[in-house]
Residue frames as a rotation matrix with the C-alpha (Angstrom) as fourth column:
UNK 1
0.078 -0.946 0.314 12.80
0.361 -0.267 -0.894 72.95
0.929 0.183 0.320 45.90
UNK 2
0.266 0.473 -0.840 13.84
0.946 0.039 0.321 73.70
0.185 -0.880 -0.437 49.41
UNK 3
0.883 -0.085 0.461 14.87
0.083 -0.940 -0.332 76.70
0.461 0.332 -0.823 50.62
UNK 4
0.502 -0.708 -0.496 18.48
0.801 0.597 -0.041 77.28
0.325 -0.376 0.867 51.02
UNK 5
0.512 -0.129 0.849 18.68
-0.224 -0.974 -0.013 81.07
0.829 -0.184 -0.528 52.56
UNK 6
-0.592 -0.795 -0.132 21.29
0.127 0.069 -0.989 81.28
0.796 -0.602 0.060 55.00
UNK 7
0.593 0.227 -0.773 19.98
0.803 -0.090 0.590 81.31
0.064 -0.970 -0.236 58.97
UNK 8
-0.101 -0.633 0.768 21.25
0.084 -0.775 -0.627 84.88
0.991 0.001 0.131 59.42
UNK 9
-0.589 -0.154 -0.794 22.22
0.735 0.306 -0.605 85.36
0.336 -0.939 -0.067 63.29
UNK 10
0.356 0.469 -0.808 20.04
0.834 -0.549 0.049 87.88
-0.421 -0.691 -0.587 65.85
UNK 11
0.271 -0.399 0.876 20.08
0.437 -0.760 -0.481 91.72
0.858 0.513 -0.031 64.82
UNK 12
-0.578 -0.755 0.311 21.18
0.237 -0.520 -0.821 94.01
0.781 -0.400 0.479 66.92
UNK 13
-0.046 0.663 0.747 18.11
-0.799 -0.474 0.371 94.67
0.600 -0.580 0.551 68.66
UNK 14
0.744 0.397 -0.537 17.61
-0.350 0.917 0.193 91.14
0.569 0.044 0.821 69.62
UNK 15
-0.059 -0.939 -0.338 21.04
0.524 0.259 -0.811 90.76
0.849 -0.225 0.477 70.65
UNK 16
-0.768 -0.189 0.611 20.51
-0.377 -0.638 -0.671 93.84
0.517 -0.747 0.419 73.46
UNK 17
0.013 0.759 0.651 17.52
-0.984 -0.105 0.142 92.46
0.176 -0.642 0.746 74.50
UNK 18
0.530 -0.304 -0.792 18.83
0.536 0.843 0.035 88.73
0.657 -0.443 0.610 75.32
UNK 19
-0.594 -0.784 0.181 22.07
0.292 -0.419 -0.860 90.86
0.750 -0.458 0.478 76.78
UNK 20
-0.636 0.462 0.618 19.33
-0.481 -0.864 0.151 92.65
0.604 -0.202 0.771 78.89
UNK 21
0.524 0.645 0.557 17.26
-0.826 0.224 0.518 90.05
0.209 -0.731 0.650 80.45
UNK 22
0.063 -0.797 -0.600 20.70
0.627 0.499 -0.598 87.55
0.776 -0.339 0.531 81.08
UNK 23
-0.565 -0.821 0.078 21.80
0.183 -0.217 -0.959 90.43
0.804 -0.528 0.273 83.01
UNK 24
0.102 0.775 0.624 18.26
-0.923 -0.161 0.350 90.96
0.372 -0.612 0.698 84.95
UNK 25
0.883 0.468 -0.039 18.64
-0.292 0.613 0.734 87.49
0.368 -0.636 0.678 85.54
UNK 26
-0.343 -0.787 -0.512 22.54
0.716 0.134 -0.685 86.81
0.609 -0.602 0.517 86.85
UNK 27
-0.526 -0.115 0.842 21.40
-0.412 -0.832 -0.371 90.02
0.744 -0.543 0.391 89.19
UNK 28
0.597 0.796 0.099 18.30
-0.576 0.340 0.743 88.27
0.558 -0.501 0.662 90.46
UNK 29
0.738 -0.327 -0.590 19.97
0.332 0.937 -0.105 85.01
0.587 -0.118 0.801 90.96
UNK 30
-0.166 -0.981 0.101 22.85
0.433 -0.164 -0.886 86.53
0.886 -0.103 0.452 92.60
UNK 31
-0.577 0.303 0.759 21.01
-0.796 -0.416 -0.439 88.51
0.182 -0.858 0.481 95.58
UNK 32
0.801 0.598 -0.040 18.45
-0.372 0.549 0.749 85.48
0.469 -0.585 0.662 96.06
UNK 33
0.511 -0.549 -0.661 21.63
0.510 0.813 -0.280 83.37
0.692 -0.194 0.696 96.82
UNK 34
-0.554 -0.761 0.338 23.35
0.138 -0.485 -0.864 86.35
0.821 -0.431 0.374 98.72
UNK 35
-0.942 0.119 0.312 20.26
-0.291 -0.751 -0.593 87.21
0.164 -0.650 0.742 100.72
UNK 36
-0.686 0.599 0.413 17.31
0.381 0.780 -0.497 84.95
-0.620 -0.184 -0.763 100.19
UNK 37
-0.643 0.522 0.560 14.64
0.583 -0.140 0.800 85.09
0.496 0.841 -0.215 97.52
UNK 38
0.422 0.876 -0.233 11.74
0.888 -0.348 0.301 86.48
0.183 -0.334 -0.925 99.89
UNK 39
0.498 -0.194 -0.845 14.05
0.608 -0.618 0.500 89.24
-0.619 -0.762 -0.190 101.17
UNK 40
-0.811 -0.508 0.291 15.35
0.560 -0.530 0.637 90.14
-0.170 0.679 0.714 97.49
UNK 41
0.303 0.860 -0.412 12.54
-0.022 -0.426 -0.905 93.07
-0.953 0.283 -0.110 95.77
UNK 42
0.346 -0.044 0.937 12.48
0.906 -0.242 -0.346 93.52
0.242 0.969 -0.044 92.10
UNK 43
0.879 -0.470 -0.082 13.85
-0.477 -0.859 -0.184 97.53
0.016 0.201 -0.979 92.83
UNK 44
0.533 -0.832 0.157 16.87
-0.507 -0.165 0.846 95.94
-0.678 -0.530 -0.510 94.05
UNK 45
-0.086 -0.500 0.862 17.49
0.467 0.744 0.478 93.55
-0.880 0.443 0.170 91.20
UNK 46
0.757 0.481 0.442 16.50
0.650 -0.486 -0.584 96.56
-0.066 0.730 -0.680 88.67
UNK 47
0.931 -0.365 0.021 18.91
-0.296 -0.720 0.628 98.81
-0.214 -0.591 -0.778 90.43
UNK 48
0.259 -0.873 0.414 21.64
0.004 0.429 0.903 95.98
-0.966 -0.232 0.114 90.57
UNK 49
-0.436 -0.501 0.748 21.58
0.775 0.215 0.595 96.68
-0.458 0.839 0.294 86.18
UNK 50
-0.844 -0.131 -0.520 20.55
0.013 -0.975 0.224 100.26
-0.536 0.182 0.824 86.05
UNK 51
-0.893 0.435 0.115 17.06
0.127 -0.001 0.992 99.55
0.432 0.900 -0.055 84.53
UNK 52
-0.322 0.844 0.430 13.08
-0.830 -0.469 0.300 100.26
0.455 -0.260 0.852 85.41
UNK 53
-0.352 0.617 0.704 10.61
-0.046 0.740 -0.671 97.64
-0.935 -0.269 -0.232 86.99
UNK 54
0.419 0.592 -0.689 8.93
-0.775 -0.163 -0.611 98.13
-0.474 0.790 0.390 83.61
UNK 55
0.015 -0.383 -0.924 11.76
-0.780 0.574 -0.250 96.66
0.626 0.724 -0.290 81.68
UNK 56
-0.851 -0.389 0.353 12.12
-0.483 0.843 -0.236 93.79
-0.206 -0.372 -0.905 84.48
UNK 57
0.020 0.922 0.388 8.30
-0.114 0.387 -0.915 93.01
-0.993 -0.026 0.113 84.30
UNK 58
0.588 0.481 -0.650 8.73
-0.782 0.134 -0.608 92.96
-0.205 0.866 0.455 80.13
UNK 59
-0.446 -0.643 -0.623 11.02
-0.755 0.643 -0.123 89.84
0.480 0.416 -0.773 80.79
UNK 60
-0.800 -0.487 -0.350 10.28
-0.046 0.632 -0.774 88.32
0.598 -0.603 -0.528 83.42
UNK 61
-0.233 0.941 0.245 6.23
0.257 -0.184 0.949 88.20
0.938 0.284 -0.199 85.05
UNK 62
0.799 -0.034 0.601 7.45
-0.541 -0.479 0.692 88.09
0.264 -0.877 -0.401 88.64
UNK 63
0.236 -0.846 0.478 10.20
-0.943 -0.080 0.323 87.38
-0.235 -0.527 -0.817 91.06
UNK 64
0.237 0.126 0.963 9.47
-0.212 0.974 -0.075 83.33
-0.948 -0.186 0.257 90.93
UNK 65
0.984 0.105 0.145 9.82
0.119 0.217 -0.969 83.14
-0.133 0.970 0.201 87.18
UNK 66
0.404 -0.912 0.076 13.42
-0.749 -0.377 -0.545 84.83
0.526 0.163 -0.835 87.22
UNK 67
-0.274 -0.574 0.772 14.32
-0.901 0.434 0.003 82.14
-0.337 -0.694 -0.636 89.71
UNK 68
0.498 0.016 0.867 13.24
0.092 0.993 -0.072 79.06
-0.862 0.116 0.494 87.81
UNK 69
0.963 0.198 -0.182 14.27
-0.212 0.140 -0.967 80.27
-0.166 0.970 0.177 84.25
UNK 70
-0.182 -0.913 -0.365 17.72
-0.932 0.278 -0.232 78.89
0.313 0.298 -0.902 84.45
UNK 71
-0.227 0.254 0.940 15.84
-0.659 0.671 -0.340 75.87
-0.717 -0.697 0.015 85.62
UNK 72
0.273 0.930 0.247 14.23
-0.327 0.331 -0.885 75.46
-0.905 0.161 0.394 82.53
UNK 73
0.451 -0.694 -0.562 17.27
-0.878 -0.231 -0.420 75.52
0.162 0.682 -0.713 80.62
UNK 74
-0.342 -0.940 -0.007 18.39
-0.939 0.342 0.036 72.94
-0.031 0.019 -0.999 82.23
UNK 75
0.075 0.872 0.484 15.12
-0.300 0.482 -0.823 71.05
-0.951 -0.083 0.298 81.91
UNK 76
0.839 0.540 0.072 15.86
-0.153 0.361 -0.920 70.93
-0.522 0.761 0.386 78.65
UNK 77
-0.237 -0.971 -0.017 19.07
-0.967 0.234 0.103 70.61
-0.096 0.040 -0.995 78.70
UNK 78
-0.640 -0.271 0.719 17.99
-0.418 0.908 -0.029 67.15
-0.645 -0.319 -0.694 79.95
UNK 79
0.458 0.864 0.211 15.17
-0.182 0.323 -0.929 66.44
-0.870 0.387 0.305 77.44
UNK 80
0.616 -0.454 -0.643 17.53
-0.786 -0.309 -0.535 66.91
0.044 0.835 -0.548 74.72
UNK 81
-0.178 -0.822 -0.540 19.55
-0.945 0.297 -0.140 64.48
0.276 0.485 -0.830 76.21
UNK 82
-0.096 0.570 0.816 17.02
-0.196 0.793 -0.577 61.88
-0.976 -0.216 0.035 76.87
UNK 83
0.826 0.544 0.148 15.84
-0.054 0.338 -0.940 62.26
-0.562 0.768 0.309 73.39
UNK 84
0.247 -0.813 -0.527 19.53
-0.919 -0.026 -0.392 61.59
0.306 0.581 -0.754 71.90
UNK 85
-0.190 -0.172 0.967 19.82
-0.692 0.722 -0.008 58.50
-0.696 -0.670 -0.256 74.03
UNK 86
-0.881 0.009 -0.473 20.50
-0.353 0.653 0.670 55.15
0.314 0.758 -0.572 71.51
UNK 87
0.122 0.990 0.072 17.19
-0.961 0.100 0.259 53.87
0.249 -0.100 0.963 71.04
UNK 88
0.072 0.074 -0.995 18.26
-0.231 0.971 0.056 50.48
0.970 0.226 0.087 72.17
UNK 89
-0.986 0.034 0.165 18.41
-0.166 -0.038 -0.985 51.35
-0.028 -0.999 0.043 76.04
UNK 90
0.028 0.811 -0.584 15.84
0.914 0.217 0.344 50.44
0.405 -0.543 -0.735 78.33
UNK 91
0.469 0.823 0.319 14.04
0.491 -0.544 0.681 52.62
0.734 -0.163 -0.659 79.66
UNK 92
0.904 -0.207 -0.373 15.92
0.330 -0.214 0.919 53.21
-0.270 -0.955 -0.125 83.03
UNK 93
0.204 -0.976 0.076 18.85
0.664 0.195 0.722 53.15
-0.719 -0.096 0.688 81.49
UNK 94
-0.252 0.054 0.966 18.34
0.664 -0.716 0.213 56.04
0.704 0.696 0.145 78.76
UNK 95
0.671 0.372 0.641 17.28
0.184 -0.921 0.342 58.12
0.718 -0.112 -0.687 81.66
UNK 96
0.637 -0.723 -0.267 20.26
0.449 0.066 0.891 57.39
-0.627 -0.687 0.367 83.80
UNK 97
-0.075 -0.789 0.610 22.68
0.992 -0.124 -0.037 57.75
0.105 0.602 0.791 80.43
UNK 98
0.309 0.486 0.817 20.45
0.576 -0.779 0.246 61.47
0.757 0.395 -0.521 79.99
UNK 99
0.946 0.129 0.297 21.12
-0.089 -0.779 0.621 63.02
0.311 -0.614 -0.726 83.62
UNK 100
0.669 -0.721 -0.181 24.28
0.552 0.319 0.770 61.90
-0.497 -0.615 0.612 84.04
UNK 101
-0.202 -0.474 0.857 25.33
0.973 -0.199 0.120 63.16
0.114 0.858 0.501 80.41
UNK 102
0.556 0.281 0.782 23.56
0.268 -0.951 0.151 66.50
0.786 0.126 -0.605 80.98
UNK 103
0.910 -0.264 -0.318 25.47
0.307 -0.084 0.948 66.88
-0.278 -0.961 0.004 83.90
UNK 104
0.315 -0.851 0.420 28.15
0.568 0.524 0.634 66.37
-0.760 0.039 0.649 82.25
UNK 105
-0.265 -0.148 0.953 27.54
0.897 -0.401 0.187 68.89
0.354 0.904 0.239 79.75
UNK 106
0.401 0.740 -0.540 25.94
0.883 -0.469 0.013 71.89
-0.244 -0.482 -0.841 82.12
UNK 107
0.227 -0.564 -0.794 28.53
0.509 -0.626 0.591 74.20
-0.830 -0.538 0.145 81.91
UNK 108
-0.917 -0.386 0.106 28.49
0.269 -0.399 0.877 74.33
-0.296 0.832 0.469 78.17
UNK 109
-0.177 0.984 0.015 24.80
0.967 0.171 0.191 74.57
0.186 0.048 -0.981 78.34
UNK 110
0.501 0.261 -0.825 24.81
0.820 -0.448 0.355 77.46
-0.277 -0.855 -0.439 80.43
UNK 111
-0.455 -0.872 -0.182 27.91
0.823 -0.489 0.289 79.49
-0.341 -0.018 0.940 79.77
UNK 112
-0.607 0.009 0.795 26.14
0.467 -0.804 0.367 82.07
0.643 0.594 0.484 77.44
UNK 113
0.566 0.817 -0.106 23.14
0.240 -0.040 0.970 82.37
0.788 -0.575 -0.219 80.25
UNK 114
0.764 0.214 0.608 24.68
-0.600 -0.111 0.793 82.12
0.237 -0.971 0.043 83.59
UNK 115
-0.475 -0.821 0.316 28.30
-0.861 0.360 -0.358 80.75
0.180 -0.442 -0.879 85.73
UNK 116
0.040 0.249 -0.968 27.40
0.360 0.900 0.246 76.96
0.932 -0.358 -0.054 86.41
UNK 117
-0.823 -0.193 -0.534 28.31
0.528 0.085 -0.845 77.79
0.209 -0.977 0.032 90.01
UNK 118
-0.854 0.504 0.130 25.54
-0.512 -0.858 -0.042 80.53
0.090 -0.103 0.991 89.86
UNK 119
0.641 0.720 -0.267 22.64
-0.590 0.684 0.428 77.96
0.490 -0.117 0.864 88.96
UNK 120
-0.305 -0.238 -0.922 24.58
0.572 0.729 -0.378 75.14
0.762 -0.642 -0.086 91.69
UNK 121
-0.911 -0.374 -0.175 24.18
0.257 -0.180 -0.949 77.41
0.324 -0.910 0.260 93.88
UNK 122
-0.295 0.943 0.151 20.27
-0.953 -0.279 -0.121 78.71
-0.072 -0.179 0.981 93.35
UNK 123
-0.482 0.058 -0.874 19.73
-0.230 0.954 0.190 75.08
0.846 0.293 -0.446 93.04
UNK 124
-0.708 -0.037 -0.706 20.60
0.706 -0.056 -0.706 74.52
-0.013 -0.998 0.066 97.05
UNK 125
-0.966 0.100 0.240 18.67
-0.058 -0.982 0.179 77.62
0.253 0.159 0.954 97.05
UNK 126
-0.330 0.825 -0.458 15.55
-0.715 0.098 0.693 76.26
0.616 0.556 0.558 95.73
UNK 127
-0.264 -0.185 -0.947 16.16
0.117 0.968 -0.222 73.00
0.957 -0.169 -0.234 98.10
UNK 128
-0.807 -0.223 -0.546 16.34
0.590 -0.330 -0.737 75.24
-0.016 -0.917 0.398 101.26
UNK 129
-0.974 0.223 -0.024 13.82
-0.200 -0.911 -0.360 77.42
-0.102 -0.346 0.932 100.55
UNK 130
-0.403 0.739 0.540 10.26
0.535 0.669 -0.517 75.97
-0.743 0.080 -0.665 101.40
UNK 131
0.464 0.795 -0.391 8.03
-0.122 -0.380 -0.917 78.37
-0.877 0.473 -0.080 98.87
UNK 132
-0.106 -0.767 -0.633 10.88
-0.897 -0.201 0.394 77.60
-0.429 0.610 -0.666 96.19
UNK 133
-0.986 -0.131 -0.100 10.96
-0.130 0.991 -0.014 73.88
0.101 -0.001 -0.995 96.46
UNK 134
0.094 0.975 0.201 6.61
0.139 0.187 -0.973 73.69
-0.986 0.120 -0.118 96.65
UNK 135
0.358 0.133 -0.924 6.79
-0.854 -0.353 -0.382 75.63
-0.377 0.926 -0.012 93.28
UNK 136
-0.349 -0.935 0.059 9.58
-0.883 0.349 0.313 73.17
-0.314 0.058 -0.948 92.31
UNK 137
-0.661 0.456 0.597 7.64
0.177 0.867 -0.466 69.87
-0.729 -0.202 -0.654 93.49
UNK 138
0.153 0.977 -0.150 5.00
-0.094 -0.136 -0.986 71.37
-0.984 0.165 0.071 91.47
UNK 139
-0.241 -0.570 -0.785 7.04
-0.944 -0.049 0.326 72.48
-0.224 0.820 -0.527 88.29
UNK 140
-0.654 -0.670 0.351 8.00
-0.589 0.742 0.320 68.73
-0.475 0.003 -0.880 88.59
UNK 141
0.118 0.871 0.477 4.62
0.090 0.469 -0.879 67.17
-0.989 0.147 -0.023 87.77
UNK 142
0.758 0.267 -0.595 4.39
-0.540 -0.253 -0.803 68.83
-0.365 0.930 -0.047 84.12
UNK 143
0.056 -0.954 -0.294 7.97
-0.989 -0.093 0.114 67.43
-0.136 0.285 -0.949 83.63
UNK 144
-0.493 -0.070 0.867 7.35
-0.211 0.977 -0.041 63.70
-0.844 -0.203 -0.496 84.69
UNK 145
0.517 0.530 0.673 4.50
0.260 0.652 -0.713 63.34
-0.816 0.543 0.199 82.24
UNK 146
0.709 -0.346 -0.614 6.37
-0.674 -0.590 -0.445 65.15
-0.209 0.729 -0.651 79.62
UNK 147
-0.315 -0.929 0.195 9.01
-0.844 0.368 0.391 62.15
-0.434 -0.041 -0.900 80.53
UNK 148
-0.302 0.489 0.818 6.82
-0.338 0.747 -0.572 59.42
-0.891 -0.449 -0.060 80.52
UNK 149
0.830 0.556 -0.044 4.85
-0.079 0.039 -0.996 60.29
-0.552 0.831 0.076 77.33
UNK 150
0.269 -0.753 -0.600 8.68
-0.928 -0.035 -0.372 60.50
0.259 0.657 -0.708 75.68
UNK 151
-0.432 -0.427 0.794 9.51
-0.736 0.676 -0.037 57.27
-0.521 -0.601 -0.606 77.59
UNK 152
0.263 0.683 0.681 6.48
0.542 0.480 -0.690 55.58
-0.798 0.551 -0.243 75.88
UNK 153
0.947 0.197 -0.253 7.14
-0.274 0.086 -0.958 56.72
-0.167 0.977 0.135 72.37
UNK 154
-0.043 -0.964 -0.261 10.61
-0.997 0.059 -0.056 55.25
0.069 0.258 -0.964 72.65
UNK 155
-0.826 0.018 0.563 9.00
-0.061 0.991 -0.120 51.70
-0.560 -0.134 -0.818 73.72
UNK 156
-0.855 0.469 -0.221 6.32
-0.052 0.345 0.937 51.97
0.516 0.813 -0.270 71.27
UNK 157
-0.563 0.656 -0.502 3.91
0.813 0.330 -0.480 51.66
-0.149 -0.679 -0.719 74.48
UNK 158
0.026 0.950 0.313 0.62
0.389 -0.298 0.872 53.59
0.921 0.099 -0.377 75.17
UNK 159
-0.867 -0.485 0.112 1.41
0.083 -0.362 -0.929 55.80
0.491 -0.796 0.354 78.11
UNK 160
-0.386 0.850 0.358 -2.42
-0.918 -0.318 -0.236 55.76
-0.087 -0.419 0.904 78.91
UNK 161
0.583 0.772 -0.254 -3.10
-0.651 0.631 0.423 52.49
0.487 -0.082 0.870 78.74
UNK 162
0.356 -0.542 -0.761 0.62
0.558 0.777 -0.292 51.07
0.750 -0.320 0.579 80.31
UNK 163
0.971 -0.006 0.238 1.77
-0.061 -0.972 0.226 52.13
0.230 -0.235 -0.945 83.05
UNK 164
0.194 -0.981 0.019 5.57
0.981 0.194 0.009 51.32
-0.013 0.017 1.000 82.75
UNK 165
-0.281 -0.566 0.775 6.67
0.260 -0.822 -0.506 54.89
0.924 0.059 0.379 81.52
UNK 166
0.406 0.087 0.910 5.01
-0.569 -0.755 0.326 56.83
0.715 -0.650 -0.258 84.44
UNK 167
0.809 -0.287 -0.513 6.11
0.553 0.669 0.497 53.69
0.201 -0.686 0.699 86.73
UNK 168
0.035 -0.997 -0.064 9.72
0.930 0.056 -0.363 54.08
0.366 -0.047 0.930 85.78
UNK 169
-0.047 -0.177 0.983 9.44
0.293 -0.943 -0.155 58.13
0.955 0.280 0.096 85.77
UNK 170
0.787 0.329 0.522 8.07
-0.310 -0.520 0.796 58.47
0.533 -0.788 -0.308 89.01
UNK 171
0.963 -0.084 -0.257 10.93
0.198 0.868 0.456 56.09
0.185 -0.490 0.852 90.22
UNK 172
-0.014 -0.997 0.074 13.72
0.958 -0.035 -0.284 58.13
0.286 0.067 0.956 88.76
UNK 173
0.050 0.193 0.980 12.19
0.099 -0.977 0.188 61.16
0.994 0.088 -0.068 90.01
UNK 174
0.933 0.340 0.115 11.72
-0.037 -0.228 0.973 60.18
0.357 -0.912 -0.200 93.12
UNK 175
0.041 -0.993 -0.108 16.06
0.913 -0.007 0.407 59.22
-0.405 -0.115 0.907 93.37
UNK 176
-0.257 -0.437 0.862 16.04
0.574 -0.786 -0.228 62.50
0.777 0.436 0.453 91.86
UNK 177
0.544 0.649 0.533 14.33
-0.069 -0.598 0.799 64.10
0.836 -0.471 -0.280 94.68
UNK 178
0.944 -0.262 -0.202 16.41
0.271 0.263 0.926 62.33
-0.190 -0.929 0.319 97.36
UNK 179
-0.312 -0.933 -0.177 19.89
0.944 -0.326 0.055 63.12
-0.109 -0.150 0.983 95.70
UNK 180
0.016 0.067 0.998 18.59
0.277 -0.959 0.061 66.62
0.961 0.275 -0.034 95.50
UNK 181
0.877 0.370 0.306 17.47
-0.202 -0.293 0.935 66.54
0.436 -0.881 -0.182 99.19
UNK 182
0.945 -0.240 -0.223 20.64
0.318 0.505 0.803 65.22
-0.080 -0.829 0.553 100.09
UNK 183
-0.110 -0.508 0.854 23.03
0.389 -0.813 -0.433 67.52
0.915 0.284 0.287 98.04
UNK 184
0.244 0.311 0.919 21.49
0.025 -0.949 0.314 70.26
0.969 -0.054 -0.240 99.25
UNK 185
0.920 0.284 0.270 22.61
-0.236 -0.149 0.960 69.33
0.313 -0.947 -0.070 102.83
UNK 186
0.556 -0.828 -0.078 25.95
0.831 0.556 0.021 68.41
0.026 -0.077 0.997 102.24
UNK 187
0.458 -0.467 -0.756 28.92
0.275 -0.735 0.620 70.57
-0.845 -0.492 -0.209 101.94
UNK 188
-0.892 -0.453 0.003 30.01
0.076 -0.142 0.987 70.63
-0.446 0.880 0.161 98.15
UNK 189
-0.061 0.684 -0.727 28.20
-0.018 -0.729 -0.684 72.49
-0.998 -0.029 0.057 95.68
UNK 190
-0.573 -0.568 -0.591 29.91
-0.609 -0.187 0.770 71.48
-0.548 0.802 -0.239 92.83
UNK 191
0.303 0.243 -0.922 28.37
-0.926 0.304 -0.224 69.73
0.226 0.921 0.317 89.89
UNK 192
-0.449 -0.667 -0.595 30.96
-0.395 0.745 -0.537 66.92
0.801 -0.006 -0.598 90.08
UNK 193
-0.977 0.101 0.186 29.32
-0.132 0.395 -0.909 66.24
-0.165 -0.913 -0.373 93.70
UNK 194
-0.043 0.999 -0.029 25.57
-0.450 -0.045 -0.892 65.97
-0.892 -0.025 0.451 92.85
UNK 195
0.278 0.284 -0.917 26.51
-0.935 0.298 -0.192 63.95
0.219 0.911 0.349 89.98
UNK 196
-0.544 -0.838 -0.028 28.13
-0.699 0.472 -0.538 61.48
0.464 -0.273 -0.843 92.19
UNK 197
-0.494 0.666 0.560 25.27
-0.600 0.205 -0.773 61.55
-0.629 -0.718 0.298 94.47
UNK 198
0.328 0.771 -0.545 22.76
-0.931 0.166 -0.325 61.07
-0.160 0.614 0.773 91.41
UNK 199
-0.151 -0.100 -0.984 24.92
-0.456 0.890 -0.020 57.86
0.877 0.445 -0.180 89.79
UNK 200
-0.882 -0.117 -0.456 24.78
0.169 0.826 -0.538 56.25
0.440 -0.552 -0.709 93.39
UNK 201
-0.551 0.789 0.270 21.64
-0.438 0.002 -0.899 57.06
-0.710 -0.614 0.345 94.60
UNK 202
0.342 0.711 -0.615 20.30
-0.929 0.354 -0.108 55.55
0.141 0.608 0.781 90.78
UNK 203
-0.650 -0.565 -0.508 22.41
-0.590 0.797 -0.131 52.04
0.478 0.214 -0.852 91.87
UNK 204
-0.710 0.609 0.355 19.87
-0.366 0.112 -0.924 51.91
-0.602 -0.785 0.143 94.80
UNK 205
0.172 0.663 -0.729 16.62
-0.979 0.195 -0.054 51.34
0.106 0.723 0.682 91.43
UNK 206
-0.159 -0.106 0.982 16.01
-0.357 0.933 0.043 47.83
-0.921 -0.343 -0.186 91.79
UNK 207
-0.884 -0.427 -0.191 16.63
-0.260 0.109 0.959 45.71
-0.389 0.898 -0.208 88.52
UNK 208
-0.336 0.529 0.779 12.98
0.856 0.517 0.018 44.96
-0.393 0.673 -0.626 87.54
UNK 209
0.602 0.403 -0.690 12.52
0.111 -0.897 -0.428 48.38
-0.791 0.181 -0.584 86.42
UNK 210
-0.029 -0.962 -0.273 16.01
-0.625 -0.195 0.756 48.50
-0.780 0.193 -0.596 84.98
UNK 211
-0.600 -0.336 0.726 14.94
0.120 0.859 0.497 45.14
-0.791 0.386 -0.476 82.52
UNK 212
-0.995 0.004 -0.104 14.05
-0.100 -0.302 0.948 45.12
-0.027 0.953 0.301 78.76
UNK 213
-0.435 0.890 0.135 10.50
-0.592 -0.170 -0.788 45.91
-0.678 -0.422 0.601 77.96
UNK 214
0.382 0.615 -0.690 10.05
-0.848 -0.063 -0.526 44.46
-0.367 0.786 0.497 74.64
């Protein structure tokens, strides 16, 4: 018999203490982008929501961590829509449908967390700012295989013995990397513009990647 107890919602505690480290992190995010991450301190983002270093350090382990964790939201924003993607795409083409669609969805993603414009704008941030964008590059690694190995259980493949997934992954990372690098130097900030970039910089993927595996 299964169980059919309602999902009762966050109590009250819970509820202040999401409320509580949202607002540690729109503060954070908001002075790196006003003033540059190296030159923000944890007093000043503590200060900027009336609370201790204590309570920032029980959210958040240091300064770098507050600055990616709307990243990771949106990391999985995009995993979510990779793994919704009709299982009859190809490979390229389920990860084109996935970033284009998260895009397309960010703002409802976000909304409870953080302004879309806020994370567009620590994006650029992250792009511009060399110790930001190392972390980043790095981040990125765990993420590819994390693609790959999903990439291969959608073709049925062995991700250690083919290398198609990590092929393709590294391929759409790496057009990810260049419409990021080239955003980030432009003059629009907007979503709508870095999704533009993204569909035409993936037209550029040359079609044997792009062709059925199976």
């Amino acid at each position: 018999m299964t169980d059919e107890r309602p999902v009762t919602a966050p109590g009250l505690r819970e509820r202040k203490k999401r409320r509580t480290r949202d607002a540690l992190l729109r503060a954070a995010l908001l002075l790196f982008v006003a003033q540059g991450y190296e030159r923000t301190t944890v007093d000043e983002i503590t200060d900027a929501v009336d609370v201790s270093q204590r309570t920032f350090f029980r959210y958040f382990a240091n300064k770098e961590e507050a600055a990616f964790a709307v990243q990771d939201l949106v990391e999985s924003h995009f995993v979510a829509a990779l793994r919704s993607r009709p299982p009859a795409e190809g490979p390229l083409e389920a990860l084109r449908g996935a970033v284009l669609g998260a895009w397309d969805t960010l703002e409802e993603a976000l909304c409870d967390v953080v302004p879309v414009d806020l994370y567009m704008r620590t994006y650029r941030l992250i792009e511009s700012t060399p110790a930001l964008l190392a972390v980043h590059l790095r981040r990125s690694t765990g993420l590819e295989e994390r693609i790959a190995r999903l990439i291969a259980e959608r073709e049925g493949l062995d991700v250690d013995t083919d290398p198609r997934p990590r092929l393709a992954v590294a391929a759409f990372y790496g057009v990810m990397r260049v419409t990021g690098r080239l955003w980030g130097q432009g003059e629009d900030a907007s979503v709508a513009s870095i999704r533009r970039m993204t569909e035409a910089c993936l037209d550029q993927i040359g079609p044997a990647l792009a062709a059925d595996w199976r």
